[in-house]
N, C-alpha and C positions, 0 to 999 in steps of 0.2 A: 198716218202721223198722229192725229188724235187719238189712236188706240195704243198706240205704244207710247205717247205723253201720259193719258191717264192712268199706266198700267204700274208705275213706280207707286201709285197712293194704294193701290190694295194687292200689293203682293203676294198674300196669302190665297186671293182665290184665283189670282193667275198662275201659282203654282198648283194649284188644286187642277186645276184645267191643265194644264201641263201634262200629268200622268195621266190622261186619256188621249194628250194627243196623238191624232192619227188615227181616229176608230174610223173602222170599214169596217161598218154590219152588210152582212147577206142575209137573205130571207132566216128565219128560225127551221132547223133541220130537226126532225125526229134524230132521237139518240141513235145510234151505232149499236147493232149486237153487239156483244162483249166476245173478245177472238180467243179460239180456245188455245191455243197458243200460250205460254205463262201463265195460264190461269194458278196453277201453285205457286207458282213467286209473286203474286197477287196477293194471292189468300194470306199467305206467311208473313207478308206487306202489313197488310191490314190487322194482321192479330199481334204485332212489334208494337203500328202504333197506337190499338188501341189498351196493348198493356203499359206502356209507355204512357197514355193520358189517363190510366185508371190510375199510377201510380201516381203521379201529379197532385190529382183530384185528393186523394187520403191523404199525399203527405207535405205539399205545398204550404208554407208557412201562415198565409192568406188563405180564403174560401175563393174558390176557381170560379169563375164563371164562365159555364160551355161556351155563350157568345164569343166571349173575348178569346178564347182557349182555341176554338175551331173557326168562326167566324173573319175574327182578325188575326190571327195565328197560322193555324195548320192550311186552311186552302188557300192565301195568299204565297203563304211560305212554300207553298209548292205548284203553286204557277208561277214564282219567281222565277223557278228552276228550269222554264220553260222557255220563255221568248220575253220581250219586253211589252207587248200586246197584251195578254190573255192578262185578265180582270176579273177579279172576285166586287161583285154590287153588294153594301149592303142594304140593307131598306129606303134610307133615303137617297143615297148615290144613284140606286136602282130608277127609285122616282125619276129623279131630277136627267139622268141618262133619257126616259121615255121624255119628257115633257122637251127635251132638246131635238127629240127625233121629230114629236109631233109640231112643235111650234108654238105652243099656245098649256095657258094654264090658267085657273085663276084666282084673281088677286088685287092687288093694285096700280099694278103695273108700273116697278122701277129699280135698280137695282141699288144696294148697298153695300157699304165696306164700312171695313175697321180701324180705327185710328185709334194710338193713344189710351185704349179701353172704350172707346166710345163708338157708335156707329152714325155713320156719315150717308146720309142720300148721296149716290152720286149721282144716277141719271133718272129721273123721271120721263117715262116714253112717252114718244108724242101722241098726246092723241088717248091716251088712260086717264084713269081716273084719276092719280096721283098728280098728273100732269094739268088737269083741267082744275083741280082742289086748289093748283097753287104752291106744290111742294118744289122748292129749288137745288141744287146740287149745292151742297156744303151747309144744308140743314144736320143738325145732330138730333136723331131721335132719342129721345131722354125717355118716355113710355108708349105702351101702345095699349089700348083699352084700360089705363089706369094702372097699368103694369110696368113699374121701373125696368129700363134698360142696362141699367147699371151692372156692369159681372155677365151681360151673356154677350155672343158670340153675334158676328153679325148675321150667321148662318139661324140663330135659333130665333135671332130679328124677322129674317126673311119667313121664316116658317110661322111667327106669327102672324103677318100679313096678309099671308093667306088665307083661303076662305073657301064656302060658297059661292057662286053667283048672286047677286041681290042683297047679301050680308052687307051688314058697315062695319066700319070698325075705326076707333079713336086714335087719330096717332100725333103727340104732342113731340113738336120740337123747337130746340134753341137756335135761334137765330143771330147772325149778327146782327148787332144795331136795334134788338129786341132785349129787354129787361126781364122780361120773363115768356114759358115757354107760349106759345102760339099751338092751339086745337085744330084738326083739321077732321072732322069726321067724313068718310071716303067710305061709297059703296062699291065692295068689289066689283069686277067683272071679269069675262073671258080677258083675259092678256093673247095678244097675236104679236110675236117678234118674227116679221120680215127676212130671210135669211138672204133675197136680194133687194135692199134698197131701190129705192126708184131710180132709174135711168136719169144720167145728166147730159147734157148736150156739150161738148166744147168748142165745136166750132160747127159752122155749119155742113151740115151732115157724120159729124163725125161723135159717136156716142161715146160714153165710158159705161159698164155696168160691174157693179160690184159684186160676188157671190161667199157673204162671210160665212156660211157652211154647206152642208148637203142635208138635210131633214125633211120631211116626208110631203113637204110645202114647195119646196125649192126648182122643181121643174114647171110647174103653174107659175108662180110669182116669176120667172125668165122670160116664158110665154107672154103673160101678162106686161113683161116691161117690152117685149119686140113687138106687141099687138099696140102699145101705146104710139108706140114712135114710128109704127109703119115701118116692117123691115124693109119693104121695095127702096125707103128712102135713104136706108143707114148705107154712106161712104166706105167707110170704116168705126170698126168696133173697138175698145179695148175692153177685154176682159180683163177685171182683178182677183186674183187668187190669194195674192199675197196675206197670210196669215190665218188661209181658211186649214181651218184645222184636217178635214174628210167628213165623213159623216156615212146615209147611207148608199151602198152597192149600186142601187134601183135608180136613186135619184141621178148619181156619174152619168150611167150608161145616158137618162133620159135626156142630161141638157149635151152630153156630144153628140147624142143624136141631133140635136137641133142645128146643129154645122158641119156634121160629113154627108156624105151622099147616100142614099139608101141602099143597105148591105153589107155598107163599108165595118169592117169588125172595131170593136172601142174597145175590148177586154176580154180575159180571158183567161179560167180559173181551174185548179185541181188539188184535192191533196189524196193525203193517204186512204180517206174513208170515204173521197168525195170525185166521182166522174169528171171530168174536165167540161168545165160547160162555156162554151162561146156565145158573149154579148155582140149581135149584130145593132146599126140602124137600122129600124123597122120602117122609119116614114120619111127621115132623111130630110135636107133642106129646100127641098121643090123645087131646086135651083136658086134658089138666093145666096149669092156668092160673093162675099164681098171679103176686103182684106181685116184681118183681126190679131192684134197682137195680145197673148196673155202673161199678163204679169204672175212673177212668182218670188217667193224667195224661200230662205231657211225655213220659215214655219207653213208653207204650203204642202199639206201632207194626203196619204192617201186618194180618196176620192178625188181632192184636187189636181193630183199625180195620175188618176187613172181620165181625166178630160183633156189636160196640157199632155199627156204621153198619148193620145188619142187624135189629140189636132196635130203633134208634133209630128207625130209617124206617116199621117196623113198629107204632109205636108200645108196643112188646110190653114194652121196658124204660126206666127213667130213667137217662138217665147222669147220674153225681154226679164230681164232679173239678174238673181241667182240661184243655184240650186236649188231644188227642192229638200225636203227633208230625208227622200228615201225609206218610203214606207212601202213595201209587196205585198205586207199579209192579209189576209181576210177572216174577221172574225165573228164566229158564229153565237146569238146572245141566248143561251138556255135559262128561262125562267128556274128559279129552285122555290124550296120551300118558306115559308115566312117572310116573301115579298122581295126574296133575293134574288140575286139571277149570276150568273158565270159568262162573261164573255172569254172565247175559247178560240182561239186560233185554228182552223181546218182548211184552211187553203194560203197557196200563194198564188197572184196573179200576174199575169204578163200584159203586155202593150199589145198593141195590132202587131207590129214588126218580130215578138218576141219575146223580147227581153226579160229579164225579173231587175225594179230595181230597187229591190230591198238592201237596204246599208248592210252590211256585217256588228253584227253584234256580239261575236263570239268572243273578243279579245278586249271587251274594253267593259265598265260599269254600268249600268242603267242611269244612270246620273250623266256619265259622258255622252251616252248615247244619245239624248234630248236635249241635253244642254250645250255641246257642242258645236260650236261654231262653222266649224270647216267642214265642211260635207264634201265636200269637193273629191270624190273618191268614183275608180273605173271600175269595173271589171273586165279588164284585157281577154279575158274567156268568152266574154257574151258581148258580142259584136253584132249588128244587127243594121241593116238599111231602111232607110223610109221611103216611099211608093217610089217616089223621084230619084234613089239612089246614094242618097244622104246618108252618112254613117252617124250611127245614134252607140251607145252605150248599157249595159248594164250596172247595177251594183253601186248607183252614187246618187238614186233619184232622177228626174229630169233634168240634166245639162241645158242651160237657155243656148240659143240661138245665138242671142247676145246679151253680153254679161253688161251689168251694173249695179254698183256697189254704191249704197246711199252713203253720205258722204259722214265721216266721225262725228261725233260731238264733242267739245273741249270739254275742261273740266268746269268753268263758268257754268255753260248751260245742263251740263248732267246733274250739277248741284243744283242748282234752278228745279225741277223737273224733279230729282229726287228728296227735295226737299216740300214739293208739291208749292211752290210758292205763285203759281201762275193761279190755281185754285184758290189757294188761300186768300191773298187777296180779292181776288173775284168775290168769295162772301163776304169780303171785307166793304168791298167800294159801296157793294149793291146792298149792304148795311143801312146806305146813307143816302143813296141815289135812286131813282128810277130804272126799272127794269126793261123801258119802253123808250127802244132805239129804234134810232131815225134810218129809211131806207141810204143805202150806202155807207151805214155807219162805219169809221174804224178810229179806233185809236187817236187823240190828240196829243198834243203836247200836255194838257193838265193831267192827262190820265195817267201818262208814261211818268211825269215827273212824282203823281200821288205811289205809283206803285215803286219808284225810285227811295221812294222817300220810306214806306213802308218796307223795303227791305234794311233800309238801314236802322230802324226802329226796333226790327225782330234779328238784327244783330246777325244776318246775312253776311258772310265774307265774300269783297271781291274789290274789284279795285275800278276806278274811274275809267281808266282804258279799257277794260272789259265790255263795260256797260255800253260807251261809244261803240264798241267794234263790234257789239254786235245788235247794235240797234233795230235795224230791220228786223233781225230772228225775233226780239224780245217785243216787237210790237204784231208780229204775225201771232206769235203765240197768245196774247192780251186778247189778240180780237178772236181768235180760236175760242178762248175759254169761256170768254165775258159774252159770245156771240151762241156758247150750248145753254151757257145758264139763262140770258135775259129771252132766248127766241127759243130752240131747242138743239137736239142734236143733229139734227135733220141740215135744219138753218148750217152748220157747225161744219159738217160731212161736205156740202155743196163747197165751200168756201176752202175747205183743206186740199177735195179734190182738184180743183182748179188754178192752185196755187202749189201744187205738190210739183217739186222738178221731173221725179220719177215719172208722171203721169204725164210730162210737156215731152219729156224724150223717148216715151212709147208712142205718143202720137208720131214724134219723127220718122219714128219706124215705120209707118205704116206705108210709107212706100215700097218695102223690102219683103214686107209683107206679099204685097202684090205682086211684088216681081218672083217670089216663092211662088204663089200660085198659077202663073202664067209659065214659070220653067218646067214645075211638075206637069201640068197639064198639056205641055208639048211632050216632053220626057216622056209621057204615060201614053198617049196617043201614036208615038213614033213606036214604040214598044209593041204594041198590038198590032201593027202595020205588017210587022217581020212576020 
């Protein structure tokens, strides 16, 4: 809920993120001989277009630049022609790609956006320097080493922040309720972004764990939260998928290992240049077997799709949701020259049971493809059973168990939200107030009525019966926002989880849950008998 509230104020890098959703890296493969097969309609290929960019080059009205000419032009323009996966990196996509795989970089540790021409803190991570300096979400950085921010990009923001380990670096910003800017000199350090949150308890014995990607961290940091909580003790789990994009191969296989039985298959891969190679559990769950239900929806892609089609097949978990995204392919990332790299498509993968459930892409735009709602799609062809006999699907992603559909937003709160007013005010109040809330803090009647008041001041449209009707929403969201900036995100996450409907009626599932693993485990037992 928190992610997709703050995700209207910086649109531009959640579409940036967008056109990578769904990456499933596999190990890096040495290149492919070249098949001698077409090698002449290669060659003949290649001298079209390289007379074709000689002619450019002499006769283009402007001086051509190769980069731009071949770089962003010609190999994108023809991995279009491919799949909607395969990726041309340039230099720093390429970076920023590695540093998502490994977890860690360093810096100051916090992320930013763009508003208006101006660049906006939004989160300072718990626990970084940015964080301990004092820097708040809804800070506008104006310079950074004495270097106006005026006219760049919050991208070229972020890259200045950057550093060294040990380095400092100066970064003044406007504050509300501040007359002029505020100095914060911050030594960098290693930045470590989490890819599983800490474990929350919701009731007694029964966990939630989050997993908002797959990178090269992500099966330790799983470990690490079932070693905290003592697996022998966990009732029931819920697992959240919901809006992990994928990530890498390695890391899928390793955390469904951590919940099928040892040998039980989790994946399974081939293409034109590449052997089929089956991902086994190697160490399996030593019998710790308790019921788990994993949440999914629309933006749960890849990797995500290869652990819930993993448990689902297995019958080991209930998926609760809706569909996945419907991502099969596997793409392989070849470093190139000048710091670039090519991720390439070389395989498609299957489930335990079978299946491929790679959406169809052939009939619709790469825009639809990702941006598309409805996923909800079979493959009547690729029919396939799970250990117990359950009929599962190909060709539309993982199908949940059990469907749920979070519920609309009116137009009152989408304006809300897209007009980022729940933040807004938030730098506004903490302008003028204390950042130091009291345990059980939430919302009163003066805060509701100041932030009542401040939308009517910023000329916010809505009507008096609005505001009533949906008072609850509009004080859950206050203490959402006012509770990441005065405490952290951390603080912010506990509080959204626990309060999220979604997450009250996966716990209800969990008795269904159970009663799946007690029918397959007879089912399967009876089977062997014969």
């Amino acid at each position: 809920m928190a992610q997709k509230r703050r995700s209207v104020l910086f649109l531009p890098l959640v579409i940036l993120g967008a056109a990578l959703v769904g990456g499933l890296y596999g190990p890096r493969m040495d290149v492919a001989a070249a098949a001698t097969t077409g090698d002449d309609e290669i060659k003949n290929s290649i001298k079209s277009f390289t007379k074709a960019y000689n002619l450019v080059e002499e006769n283009f009205a402007d001086q051509v630049s190769a980069d731009k000419a071949i770089y962003n032009g010609a190999i994108p323009g023809m991995l279009r022609t491919l799949d909607p996966h395969s990726n041309f990196f340039d230099p720093r996509t390429f970076a920023l790609m590695r540093e998502d795989q490994r977890g860690n970089y360093y810096g100051v540790g916090m992320k930013v956006g763009q508003r208006a021409g101006k660049t906006l803190i939004y989160e300072p991570f718990k626990g970084s320097p940015a964080f301990k300096a004092g820097l708040r979400p809804g800070d506008v950085i104006t310079a950074v080493n004495d270097k106006p921010t005026d006219n760049l990009t919050s991208t070229e923001v972020a890259d200045m922040l950057k550093g060294p380990r040990g380095t400092q670096v100066k970064i003044s910003v406007k504050r509300e309720g501040t007359a002029t800017p505020i100095d914060f000199n911050v030594t960098r350090d290693a930045i470590s972004r989490a890819s599983v949150p800490e474990a929350i308890q919701l009731k007694t014995g029964i966990w939630y764990i989050f997993l908002e990607q797959f990178n090269e961290t992500t099966s330790r940091e799983l470990t690490e939260n079932l070693n905290r909580i003592g697996e022998k003790n966990i009732q029931g789990l819920v697992l959240d998928l919901r809006g992990n994009p994928g990530g890498l191969l390695n890391e899928a296989v390793a955390v469904a290992d951590k919940f099928l039985n040892k040998d039980d298959v989790i994946v399974s891969h081939h293409g034109r240049n590449s052997a089929e190679k089956v991902y086994t559990a190697h160490n399996g769950n030593h019998g710790r077997v308790y019921p788990i239900v994993v949440m999914v929806n629309r933006s749960s892609a890849s990797a995500a799709e290869i652990v819930s089609g993993a448990l689902q097949d297995h019958d080991r978990g209930w998926i609760f949701g809706e569909n996945t995204f419907g991502k099969g392919l596997v793409q392989t990332v070849y470093p190139l020259i000048e710091n670039t790299g090519l991720a390439l498509t070389t395989a498609k993968y299957y489930t335990p049971s079978g299946r491929l459930i790679q959406r169809d892409y052939s009939h619709t735009s790469f825009f639809d493809y990702y941006y598309k709602q409805n996923t909800e799609a079979r493959n009547m062809q690729d029919v396939k059973m799970t250990d117990s006999g359950r009929t599962v699907y190909g060709g539309g992603g993982i199908s949940p168990d059990e469907k749920y559909t979070p519920p609309k937003l009116d137009k009152f709160q989408v304006e809300l939200l897209r007009q980022a007013q729940f933040f807004n005010f938030t730098s506004f109040y903490f302008g003028s107030h204390s950042t130091t809330l009291p345990a059980g803090w939430a919302p009163d009647t003066a805060v509701v009525d100041a932030f009542h008041e401040y939308l009517l001041k910023h000329n916010v449209q809505f009507t008096e019966a609005d505001f009533t009707q949906h008072m609850d929403w509009v004080k859950h969201s206050l203490e959402h926002e006012m509770v990441f900036t005065a405490q952290s995100s951390e603080d912010s996450r506990v509080f959204d989880v626990k309060t999220d409907p979604a997450v009250a009626k996966a716990v209800e599932a969990l008795p269904k849950a159970q009663t799946l693993l007690n029918s397959a485990k007879k089912i399967i037992v009876q089977r062997m008998a014969k």
